[in-house]
C-alpha positions in Angstrom: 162.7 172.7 65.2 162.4 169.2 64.6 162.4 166.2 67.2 165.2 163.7 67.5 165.1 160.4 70.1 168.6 159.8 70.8 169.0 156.4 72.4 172.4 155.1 75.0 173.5 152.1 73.6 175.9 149.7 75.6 176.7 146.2 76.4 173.6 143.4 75.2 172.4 143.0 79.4 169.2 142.2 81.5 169.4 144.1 84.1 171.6 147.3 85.5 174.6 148.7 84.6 178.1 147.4 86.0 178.9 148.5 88.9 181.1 151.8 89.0 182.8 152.5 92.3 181.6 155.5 94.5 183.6 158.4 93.1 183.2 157.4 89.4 180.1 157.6 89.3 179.8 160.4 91.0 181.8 161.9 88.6 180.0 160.5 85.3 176.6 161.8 87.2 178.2 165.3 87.6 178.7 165.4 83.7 175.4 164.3 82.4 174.0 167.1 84.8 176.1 169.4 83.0 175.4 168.1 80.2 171.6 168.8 80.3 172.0 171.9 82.0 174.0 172.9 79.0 171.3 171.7 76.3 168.3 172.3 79.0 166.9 174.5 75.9 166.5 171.5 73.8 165.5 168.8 75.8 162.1 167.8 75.2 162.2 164.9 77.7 165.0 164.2 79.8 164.7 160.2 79.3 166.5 157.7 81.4 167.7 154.6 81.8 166.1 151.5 80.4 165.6 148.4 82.3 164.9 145.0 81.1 162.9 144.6 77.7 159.7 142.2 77.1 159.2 141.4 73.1 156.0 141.3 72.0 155.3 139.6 68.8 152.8 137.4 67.3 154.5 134.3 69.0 153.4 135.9 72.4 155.7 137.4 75.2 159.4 136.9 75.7 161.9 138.1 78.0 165.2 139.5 75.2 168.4 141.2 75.5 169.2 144.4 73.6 171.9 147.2 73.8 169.4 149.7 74.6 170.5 151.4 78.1 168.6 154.8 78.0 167.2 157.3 76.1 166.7 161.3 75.8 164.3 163.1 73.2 165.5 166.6 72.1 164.8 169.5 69.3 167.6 170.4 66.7 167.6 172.6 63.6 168.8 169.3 61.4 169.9 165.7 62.2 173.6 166.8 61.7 173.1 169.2 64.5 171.3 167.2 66.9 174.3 164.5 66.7 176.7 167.5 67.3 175.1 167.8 70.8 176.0 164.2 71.7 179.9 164.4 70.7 182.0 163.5 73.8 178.5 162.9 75.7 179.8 161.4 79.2 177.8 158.3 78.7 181.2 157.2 76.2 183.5 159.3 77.6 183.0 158.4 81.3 180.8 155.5 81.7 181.4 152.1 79.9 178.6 153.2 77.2 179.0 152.2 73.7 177.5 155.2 71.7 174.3 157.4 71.4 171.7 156.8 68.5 170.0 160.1 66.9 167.1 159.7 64.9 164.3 162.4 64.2 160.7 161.7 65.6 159.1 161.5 62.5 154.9 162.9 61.8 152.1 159.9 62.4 151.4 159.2 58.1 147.7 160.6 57.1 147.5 162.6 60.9 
């Protein structure tokens, strides 16, 4: 099986999410722990959210602002099917998310 990082995207921020009252997100929590209890068998590394993001570059170190808002890393028998795990993920259908990202994990060149 091969690897996939599938990243949350949502709204460009620097800090948490908005805030959701009580009982929806109690709800949206209830169906991302059904949804990794349903694909417990291919989650490599149950993720989480993302905080806020230093950019490192030649020019130094700078706070920036990204849509990145979490992250999961799974195995798949193909990209196709790894993006079928994510369709009506609760992190679109519930919370304000924006989408999830799938991309495979790919080998180190020359390891």
């Amino acid at each position: 099986m091969a690897k996939f990082l599938a990243v949350y995207t949502g709204e460009p921020r620097g800090g948490p999410p908005p805030a959701m009252d009580e009982a929806a997100m109690a709800k949206g929590m209830q169906a991302w722990r059904d949804w990794m209890d349903r694909n417990a068998g291919s989650v490599v590394d149950s993720g989480g959210p993302l905080g806020k993001t230093k950019k490192v570059s030649r020019s130094g170190v700078a706070d920036v602002r990204n849509n990145l808002a979490g992250y999961v890393v799974i195995e798949a028998d193909s990209h196709e099917a790894a993006a079928a795990m994510f369709k009506d993920h609760p992190h679109f259908s519930i919370f304000p998310g924006d989408g999830v990202e799938i991309m495979p994990v790919l080998p180190v060149p020359g390891s």
